[in-house]
Structure formats: C-alpha cells, structure tokens
C-alpha positions in Angstrom: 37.9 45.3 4.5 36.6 47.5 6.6 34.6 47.1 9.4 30.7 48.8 8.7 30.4 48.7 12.8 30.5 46.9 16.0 26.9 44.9 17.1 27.1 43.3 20.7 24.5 40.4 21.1 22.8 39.6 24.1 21.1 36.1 24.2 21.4 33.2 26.1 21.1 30.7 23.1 24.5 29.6 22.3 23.0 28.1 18.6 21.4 31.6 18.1 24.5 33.4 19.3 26.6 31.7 17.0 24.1 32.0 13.7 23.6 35.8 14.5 27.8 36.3 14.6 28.3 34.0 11.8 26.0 36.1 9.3 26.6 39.5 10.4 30.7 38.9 10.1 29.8 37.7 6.8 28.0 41.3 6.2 31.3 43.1 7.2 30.6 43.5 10.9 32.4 43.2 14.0 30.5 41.1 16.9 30.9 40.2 20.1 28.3 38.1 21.9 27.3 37.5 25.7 24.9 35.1 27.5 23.0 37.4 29.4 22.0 40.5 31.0 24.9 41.6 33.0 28.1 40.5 31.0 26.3 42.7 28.3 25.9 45.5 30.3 29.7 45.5 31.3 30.5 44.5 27.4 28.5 47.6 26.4 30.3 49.7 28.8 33.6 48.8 27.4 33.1 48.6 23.9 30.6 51.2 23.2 28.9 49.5 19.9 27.0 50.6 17.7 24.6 47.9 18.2 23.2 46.0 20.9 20.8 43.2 19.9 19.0 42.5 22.8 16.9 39.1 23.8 13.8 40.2 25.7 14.0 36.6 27.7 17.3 36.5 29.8 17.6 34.8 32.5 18.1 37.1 35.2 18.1 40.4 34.4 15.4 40.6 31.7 15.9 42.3 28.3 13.6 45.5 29.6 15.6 45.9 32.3 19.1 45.7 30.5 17.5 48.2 28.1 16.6 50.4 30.3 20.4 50.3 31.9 22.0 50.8 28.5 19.5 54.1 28.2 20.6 55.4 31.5 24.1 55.4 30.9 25.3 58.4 29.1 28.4 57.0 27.4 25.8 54.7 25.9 23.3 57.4 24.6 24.1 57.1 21.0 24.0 53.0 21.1 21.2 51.8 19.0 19.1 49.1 20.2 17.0 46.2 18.4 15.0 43.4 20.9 14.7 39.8 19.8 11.4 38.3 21.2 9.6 35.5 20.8 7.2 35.3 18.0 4.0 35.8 20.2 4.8 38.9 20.9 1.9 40.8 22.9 1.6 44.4 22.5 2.1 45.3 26.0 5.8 44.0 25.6 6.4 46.1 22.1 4.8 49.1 24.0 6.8 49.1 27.2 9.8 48.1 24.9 9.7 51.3 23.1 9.1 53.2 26.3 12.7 52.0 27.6 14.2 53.0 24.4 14.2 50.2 22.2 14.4 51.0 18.2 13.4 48.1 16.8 12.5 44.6 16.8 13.2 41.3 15.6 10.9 38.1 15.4 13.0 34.6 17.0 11.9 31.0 15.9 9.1 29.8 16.5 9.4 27.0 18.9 6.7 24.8 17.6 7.4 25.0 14.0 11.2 25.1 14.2 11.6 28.1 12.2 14.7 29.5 11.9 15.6 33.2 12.4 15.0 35.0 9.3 18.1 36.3 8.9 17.5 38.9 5.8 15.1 41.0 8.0 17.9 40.6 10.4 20.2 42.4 7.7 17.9 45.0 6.9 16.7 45.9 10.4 20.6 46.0 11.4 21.6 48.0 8.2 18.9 50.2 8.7 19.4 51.1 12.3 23.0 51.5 11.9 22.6 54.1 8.6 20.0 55.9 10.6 17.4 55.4 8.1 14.5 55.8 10.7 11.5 55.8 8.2 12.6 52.2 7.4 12.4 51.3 11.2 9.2 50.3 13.5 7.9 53.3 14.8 6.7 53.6 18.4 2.6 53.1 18.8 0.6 55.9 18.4 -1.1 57.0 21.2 -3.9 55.4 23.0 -7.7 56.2 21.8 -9.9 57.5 24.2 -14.0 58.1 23.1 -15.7 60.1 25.8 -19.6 60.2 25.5 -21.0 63.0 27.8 -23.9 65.4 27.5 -22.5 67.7 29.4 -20.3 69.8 26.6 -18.4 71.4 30.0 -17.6 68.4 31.4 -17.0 66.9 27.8 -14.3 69.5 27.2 -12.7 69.5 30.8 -12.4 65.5 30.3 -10.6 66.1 26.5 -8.0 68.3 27.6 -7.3 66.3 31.2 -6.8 63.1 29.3 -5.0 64.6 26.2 -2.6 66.4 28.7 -1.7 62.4 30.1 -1.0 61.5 26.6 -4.2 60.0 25.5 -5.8 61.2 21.8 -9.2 61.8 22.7 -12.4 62.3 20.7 -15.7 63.2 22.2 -19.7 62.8 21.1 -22.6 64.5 22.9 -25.0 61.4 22.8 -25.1 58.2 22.1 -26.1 58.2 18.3 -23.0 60.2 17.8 -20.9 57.3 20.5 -22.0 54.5 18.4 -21.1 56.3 14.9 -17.7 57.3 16.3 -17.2 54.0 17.6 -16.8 52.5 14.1 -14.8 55.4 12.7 -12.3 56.2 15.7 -12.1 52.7 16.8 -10.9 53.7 20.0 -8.8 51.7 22.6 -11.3 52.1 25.3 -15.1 53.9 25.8 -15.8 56.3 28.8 -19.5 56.2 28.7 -21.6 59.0 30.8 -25.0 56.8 32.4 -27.3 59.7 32.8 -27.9 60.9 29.1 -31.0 62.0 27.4 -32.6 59.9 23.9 -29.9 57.0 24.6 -28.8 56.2 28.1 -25.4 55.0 28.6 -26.8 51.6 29.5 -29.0 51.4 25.6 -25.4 52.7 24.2 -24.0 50.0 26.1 -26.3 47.2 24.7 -25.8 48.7 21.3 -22.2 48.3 21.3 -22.1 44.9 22.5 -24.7 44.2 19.8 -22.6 45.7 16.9 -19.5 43.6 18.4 -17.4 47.2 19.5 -14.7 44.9 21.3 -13.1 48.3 22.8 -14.2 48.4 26.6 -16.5 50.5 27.8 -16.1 52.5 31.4 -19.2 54.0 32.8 -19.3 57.5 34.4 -21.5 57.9 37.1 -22.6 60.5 39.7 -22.3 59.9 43.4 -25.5 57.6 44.2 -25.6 55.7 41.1 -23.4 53.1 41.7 -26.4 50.7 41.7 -26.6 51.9 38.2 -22.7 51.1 37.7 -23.6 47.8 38.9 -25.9 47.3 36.6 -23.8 48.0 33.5 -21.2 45.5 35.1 -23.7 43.1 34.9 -23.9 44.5 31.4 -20.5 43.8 30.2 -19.1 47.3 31.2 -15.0 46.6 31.8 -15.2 49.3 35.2 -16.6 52.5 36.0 -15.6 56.1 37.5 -17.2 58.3 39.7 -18.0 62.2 38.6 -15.8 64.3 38.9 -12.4 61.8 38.9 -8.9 63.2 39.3 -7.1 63.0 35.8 -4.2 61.6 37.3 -5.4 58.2 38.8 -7.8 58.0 36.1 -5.6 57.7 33.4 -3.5 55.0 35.6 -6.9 52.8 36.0 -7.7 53.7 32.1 -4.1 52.2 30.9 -4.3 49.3 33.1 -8.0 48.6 31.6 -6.1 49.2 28.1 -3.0 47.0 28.6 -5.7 44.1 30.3 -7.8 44.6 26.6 -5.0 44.2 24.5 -3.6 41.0 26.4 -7.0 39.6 25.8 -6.5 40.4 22.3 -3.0 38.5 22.3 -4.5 35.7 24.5 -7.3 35.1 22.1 -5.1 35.7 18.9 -2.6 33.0 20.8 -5.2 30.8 20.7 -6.2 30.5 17.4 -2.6 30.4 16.4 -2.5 27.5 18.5 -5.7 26.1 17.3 -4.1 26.3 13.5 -0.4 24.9 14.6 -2.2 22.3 16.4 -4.8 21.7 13.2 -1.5 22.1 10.8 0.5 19.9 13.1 -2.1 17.4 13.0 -2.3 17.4 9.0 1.5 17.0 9.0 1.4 13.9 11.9 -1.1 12.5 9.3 0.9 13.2 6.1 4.0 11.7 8.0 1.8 8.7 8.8 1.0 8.0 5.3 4.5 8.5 4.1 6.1 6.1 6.9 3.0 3.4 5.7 4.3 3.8 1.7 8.2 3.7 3.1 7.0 0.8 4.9 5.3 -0.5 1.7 8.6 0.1 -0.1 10.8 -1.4 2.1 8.9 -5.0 2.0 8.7 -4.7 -1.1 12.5 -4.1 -1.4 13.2 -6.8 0.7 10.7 -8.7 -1.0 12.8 -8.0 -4.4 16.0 -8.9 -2.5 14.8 -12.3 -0.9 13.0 -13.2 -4.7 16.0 -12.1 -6.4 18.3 -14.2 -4.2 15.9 -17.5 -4.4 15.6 -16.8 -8.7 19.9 -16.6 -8.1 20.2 -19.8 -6.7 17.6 -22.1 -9.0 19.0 -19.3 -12.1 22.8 -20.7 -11.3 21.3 -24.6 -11.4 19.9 -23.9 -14.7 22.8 -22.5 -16.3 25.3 -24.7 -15.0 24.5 -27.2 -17.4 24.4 -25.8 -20.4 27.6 -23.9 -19.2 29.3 -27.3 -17.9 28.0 -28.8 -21.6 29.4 -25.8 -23.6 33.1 -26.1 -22.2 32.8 -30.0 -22.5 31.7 -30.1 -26.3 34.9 -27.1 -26.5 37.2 -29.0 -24.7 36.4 -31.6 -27.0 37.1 -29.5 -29.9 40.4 -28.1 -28.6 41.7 -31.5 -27.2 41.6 -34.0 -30.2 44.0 -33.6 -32.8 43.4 -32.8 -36.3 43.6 -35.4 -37.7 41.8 -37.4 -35.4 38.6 -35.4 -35.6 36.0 -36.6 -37.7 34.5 -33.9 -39.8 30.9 -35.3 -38.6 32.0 -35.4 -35.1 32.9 -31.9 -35.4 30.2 -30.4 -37.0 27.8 -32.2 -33.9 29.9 -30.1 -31.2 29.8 -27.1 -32.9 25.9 -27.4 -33.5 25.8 -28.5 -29.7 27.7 -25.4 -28.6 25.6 -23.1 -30.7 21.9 -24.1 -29.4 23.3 -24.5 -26.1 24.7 -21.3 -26.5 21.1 -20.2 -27.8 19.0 -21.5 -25.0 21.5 -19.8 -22.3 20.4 -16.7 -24.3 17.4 -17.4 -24.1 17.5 -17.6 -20.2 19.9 -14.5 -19.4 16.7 -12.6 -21.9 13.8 -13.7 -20.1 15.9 -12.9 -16.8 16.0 -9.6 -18.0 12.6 -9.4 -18.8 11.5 -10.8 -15.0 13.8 -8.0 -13.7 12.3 -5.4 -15.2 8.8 -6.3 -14.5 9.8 -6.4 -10.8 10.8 -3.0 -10.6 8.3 -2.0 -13.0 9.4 -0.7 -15.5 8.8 -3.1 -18.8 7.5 -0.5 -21.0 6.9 -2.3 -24.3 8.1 -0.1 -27.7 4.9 -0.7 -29.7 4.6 -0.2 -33.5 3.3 -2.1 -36.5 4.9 -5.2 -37.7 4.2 -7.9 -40.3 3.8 -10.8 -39.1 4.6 -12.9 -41.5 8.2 -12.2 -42.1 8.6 -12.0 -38.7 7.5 -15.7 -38.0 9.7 -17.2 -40.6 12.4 -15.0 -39.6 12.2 -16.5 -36.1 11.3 -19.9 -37.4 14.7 -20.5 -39.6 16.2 -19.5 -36.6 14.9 -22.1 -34.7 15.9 -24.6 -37.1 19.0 -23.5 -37.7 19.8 -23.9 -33.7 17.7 -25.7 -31.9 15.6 -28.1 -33.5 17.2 -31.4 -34.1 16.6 -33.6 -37.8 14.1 -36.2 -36.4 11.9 -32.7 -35.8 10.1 -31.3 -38.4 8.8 -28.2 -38.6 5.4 -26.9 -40.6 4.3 -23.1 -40.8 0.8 -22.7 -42.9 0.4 -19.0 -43.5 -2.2 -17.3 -45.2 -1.7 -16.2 -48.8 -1.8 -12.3 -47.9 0.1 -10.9 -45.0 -1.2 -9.3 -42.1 0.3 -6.3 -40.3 0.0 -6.1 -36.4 0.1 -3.6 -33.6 2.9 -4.2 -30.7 6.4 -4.9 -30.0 8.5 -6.6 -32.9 11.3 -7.7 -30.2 8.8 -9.0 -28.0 6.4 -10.8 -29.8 10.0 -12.9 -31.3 10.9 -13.6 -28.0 7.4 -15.2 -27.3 7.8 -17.4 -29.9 10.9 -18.5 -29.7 10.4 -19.3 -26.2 7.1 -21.1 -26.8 9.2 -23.1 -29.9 12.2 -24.0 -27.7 9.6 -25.3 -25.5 8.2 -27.6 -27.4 11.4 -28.6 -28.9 12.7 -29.6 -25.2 9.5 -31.5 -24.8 9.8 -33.8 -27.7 12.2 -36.7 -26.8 12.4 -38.6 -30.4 11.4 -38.0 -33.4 8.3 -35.4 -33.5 6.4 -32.4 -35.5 5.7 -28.5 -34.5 3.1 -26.9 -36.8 2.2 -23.4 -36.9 -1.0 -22.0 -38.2 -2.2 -18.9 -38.7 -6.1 -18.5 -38.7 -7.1 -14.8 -39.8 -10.9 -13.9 -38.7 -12.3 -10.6 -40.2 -13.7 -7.6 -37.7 -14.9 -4.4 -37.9 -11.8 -2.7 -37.0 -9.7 -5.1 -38.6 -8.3 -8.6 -38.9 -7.9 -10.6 -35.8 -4.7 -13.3 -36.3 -4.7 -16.4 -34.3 -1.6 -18.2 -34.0 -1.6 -21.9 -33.1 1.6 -23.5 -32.1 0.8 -27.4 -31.8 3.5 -29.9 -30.9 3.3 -33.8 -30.6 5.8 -34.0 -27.5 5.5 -34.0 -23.7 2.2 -32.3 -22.6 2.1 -29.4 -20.2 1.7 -30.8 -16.4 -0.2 -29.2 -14.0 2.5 -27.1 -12.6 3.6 -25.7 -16.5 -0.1 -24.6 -16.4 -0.1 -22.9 -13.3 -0.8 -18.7 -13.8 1.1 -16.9 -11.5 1.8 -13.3 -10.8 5.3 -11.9 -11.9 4.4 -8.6 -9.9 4.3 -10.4 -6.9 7.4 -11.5 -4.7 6.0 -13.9 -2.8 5.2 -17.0 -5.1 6.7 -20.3 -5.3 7.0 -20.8 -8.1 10.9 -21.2 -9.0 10.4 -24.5 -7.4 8.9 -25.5 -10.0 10.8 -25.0 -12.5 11.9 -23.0 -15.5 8.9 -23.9 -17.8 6.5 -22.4 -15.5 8.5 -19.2 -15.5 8.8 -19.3 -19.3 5.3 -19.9 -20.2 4.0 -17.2 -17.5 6.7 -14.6 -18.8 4.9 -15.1 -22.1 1.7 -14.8 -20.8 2.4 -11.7 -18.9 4.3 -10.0 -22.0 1.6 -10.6 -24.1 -0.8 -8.9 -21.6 0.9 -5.7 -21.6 0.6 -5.4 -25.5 -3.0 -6.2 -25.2 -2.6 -9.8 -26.6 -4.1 -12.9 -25.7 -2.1 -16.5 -24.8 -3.1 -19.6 -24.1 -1.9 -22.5 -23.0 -3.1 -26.0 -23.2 -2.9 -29.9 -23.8 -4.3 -31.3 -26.8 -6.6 -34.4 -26.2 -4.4 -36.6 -29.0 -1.3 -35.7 -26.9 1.3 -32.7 -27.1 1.2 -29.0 -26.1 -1.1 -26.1 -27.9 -0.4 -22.8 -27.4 -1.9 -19.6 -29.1 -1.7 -15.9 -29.3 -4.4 -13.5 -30.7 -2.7 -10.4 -32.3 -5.4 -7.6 -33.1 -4.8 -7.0 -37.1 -5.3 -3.8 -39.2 -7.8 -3.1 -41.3 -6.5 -4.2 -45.0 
C-alpha cells in the first residue's frame, strides 16, 4: 500500500513514541521517531517529512526552539509542523508557538487523571495538515485588543495608528461613558486610560470598571507632573501607567508584557480551579474506592466465611451419610451374597424395604443440603403458586408410609370435609413435611402414633389452615429448639446435630413463603409442630 507520507516524532516518552508510531503506521504512514531536540533536527534534515510532530517539553533543546530551527532551514520550508503540549496549556505558549511557525496543536495526557492521548484528533489534525485543509486547522490568535480612552481626538488618533502600525487592533472612546460601554462590547486585552478627562476622570472610569468586574487591565496615561496621580490609580488597581507623549515602540513592548502577564493570570487562576475540581473529583473517587474495597472486603469474609462453613457442614455432612451409605451396601451385600434358595422371601422383602427408606432419608439429606446451599449464596427464590392442600398432604403422607414409617407406627390424618387451596411453593411445602414426618418417625423408638390435623379458621381475606403434626416419641431437646440463622456463617450449630439443621431449614423455608412454624413439646410427651398456610377465599 502505499505510503500517504512521512511524520517524524519528536518526544522523549518512549510509551508515547511507541503509541504515536503504532497508530499512524496503522493509518498508512511512514514514521520515524527521536527522543529529543537535536537527533530530530538532524532526522529532519535527512529525511525531509512531511510531518514533524513536535513535544513542546524536551529536555534540552525545548520544542520552541527546535521549531524555530526547522523554520530556518530552507530545505525544511515546506515541512508541516504540529506541537504536543501538556494539557494546561497557557496562552502565552500557543501564541509564541504560532509565532515560530507551528500549524497546529495537539493536547498530551493529563498527568493526574491518566488520560491517554486521544488518538482520533491525532488522526484528524495529522490528515488535515498533511491534505492542506487549513480551514480545518487552529488558526493563529487574532490580534491583541487595545481600548484607548482619551479626550484629546489628536492624540486619540495619533495613538490608533502608532499602536495599529505594531500590530495591535485598536478602538478608541472620547470619555469615559463611551470607555465603559466599549469595554463590554470590545472586550479588549488591555485599557490605556487618559487621567485628565472631563465628566468622568480616568480615576471614576477606573473605579467603574473594577466595579463592573472589566478583568482587562487598565494603564493610565498621564502628563509630566502627575505621577502622584499615577500613583494613586496604582493604589487603585491600575496594572502600570505611561507618561504623555510615549514612543510607540517601547510602548507596545511594556503593553505586551502587561498582556502576556494578564493572560498567565488567567491560566494561573483557570489552573487553579482545575486543580480545585481534580482534587474535589479525586477525592469523590478516593471515597468511592474506599467503599468498594470495604464491600470487597465484606465479600471476601463472607467468602471465606462460605468456604470455612461449607468445609465444617462437609465434614459432619460425610458422618451423617456414612451410615446410611455403610447400611445400604450391607443390606445389598446381603442380598447379592446368599443364595437363592437360602433367602427367605420375608428376609428379603426387610432388606429391600431397609434399602429403600435408607435410600429415602439420604435423599432427604443431599435435598435439604441443597436447600442450605442456596440460602448461603442467596439465591432460594421460592416458585409460588396455588396448591391444594389436601391432595398434597396425603400424597406426601402415603409416601411416608410406604418408606419410612415402620408397622408398630401408625399414622392418622383428620382433614376437613372441603378442601382448601393455598398460596406458595408445592415442592417446598412437601419437603417441609416430609422432613417434619421423618422426624418424628426417627424419634419414636417402639411402637408409636403421628396424627395430623388440619384446623381451618375463617378471615376476611380468606381461610387460614393450621396444620398440627403431633407425635408420641422423643421430645425436642433444648438444642432441636434452638432458632438459628442460616444466613449467617458463623454459628455452631452443626455440632449439634442434624435435627437442629432440619427443623431450622423448615423454619426458614416457611418464612420466605410468608408461613408460620412452630415447634414445640407437648406437656403429655412427644413433639408438636405446626404451620399456618394463608388460605383463599372459597
């Protein structure tokens, strides 16, 4: 492909070097790139490109003075130039670069904030200077402003062409009125303010301006013998002051300087409330990062938190299922080992009923594992809809009996004669009960009873359907009634055992479908437990 020209780059940044050649080879230039001032005069001179991009902070041989080189070559006179400056660029550096010769500038980083060189004005500034499409360019300042206020429409005129002639654009008024009405249209660089004036003295105009906040300064004109007046405007806020009649020459030199000292002021004070908002911003962002690090710092204990509980529920989990494991491959072992027609058909039908509500209850477990894990991490979201309860108890019930009750327990359900449909989750609210049912099973040693009742009590918005589960075998011990948070990594509780885990699993299920259990003893012996289920209205 072809090459759309040759840029040299002049910067002492090796990362900036590199980003600058990287982006404009990818645009179909050529580049070379040197460090500083003098390798890229000597690069210029022997490559003649069409581009030098110039960093106004070399060390050495400043960017100014390797511009004005480059310009005073004339094998170099058609070589386009662009500076690179820092971001707080004053405008007595964009003026004096553009009287050297440069075409253009281009913003670096800012150090503060990191930023990195914006690389499409880059483009367009480079594309542009090479095509030669000047209105698309940054055009040298216009001229300085000069407002002279005299009464003396001689002197007024011979002032106007003098300074005009040194490259000033210069208004005049006659009187102070027409100073301070000019002042806001013209909005010059810099006032030259005649004392001795009729209506409005040059000292009122002077008050008035500093009043109305005319930032431009103001250089009194005085006669010989009134420098006590001149004094006096000093005093006043006047930035200097000339004595009648001044040569042109030395005038204008004291009238730039006053200029170029006004506009630094500007940049110092516009510095400065940069500074104050990257310090403000900066401070915002030290606070922001502060937060963050506190809710990574939350995270991570609670991360490790998840990891040490997980490890302890691990370890007391594996004792718990190592029975009923060890008990399932005996009772199959049993079954695989003993011949045919050794077994007795009773025997038989035992081990497979042993294997199959072992099997059960190590469901059971692995389930409400599942159901701690998610709670943990939060995120147990229940699928609620409407159920009949009912069905669903007897559904769950037959199960029970089927796998885990044993024949010296019975088991007596007393529903109402009508059913009653209730909000929440189906899946759940079977997983409650068979849990609270395989509890009492496990606590009933010999022969025993469960009953479950279901007491319906009308409300406004509907039926309210208490369930009681009542059981005639081991009561609850202090620890089974312990209420415990599942949110929370730090309890103790898997010490005490699996029952306390089951019954505040329940607990906690329930309370995220807006359901209420409880959990007690009974005074004649055995466990009660119930659950309120808000009802529709029938």
């Amino acid at each position: 492909m072809d090459s759309k020209g040759l840029i040299l780059v002049i910067d002492d940044d090796p990362s900036l070097r590199r980003l600058l050649t990287k982006h404009l080879v990818s645009r179909g230039y050529e580049v070379e790139a040197v460090p500083d001032g003098e390798s890229g005069i000597q690069k210029a001179l022997s490559l003649k490109p069409d581009l030098v991009i110039l960093d106004l902070l070399l060390p050495g041989m400043d960017g100014f003075q390797v511009c004005q080189k480059i310009r005073a070559e004339e094998s170099l006179s058609s070589v386009r130039i662009v500076m690179l400056t820092a971001i707080y660029l004053s405008e007595e550096d964009r003026i004096s670069g553009f009287r050297v010769g440069a075409d253009g500038y281009i913003i670096k980083p800012d150090v503060f904030l990191s930023k990195p060189v914006q690389l499409a004005e880059l483009a367009e500034t480079v594309d542009n200077v090479i095509s030669g499409k000047s209105d698309a360019l940054p055009h040298p300042p216009s001229p300085d402003r000069i407002l002279i206020v005299d009464d003396d429409e001689s002197n007024l005129r011979l002032m106007t062409m003098r300074l005009a002639s040194e490259g000033f654009e210069v208004q005049g008024a006659a009187n102070g009125r027409e100073a301070l009405e000019k002042s806001a249209s013209f909005d010059p660089h810099i006032i030259l303010l005649d004392i001795q004036m009729p209506v409005m003295s040059g000292i009122d105009v002077l008050n008035e301006l500093k009043k109305r906040e005319i930032g431009a300064p103001v250089v009194m004109m005085t006669a010989y013998g009134s420098e006590a007046i001149a004094v006096e405007a000093f005093a006043k806020g006047a930035a200097d002051y000339l004595i009648k009649p001044f040569d042109s020459g030395s005038a204008a030199r004291r009238i730039r300087r006053i200029i170029d000292g006004y506009r630094l002021k500007l940049s110092q004070e516009k510095l400065t409330e940069r500074l104050k908002k990257i310090s403000f911003d900066l401070l915002n962002r030290v606070s922001h990062l502060q937060k963050q690090n506190e809710r990574l710092e939350e995270a991570y204990s609670t991360v490790r938190g998840l990891s040490e509980f997980n490890q302890r529920f691990i370890k007391s989990l594996n004792a718990e299922l190592r029975a009923p494991l060890s008990m399932i491959l005996s009772f199959a072992s049993l079954l695989r080992d003993t011949p045919r027609e050794q077994m007795d058909p009773g025997s038989e039908a035992e081990c497979l009923s042993s294997i199959f509500a072992t099997a059960f209850r190590l469901e059971i477990r692995l389930s409400n594992l599942i159901y701690l894990s998610r709670i943990q991490a939060g995120a147990m979201k229940p699928v609620t809809g409407v159920f009949t309860l009912e069905p669903l108890v007897e559904e769950v019930l037959a199960l029970v009996k089927k796998t885990l009750a044993r024949d010296s327990i019975k088991v007596a359900w007393f529903p109402q004669e009508a059913v009653h449909e209730v909000e929440g989750d189906s899946a759940i609210f079977r997983d409650i009960l068979t849990n609270v049912l395989d509890s009492a099973v496990h606590r009933i040693e010999g022969p025993g009873e469960i009953k479950l009742e279901l007491v319906v009590e009308k409300h406004g918005k509907g039926d309210e359907c208490l369930l009681k589960i009542r059981d005639d075998g081991r009561p609850f011990t202090e620890v089974d009634l312990l209420e415990v948070d599942l949110q929370d990594t730090t309890f103790e509780f898997l010490q005490h055992g699996s029952e306390t885990l089951r019954m505040n699993l329940c607990r906690h299920l329930s309370a995220l479908l807006g359901w209420s259990f409880g959990i007690s003893n009974r005074p004649a012996g055995g466990g009660e437990i119930s659950i309120v289920l808000p009802g529709l209205r029938q």
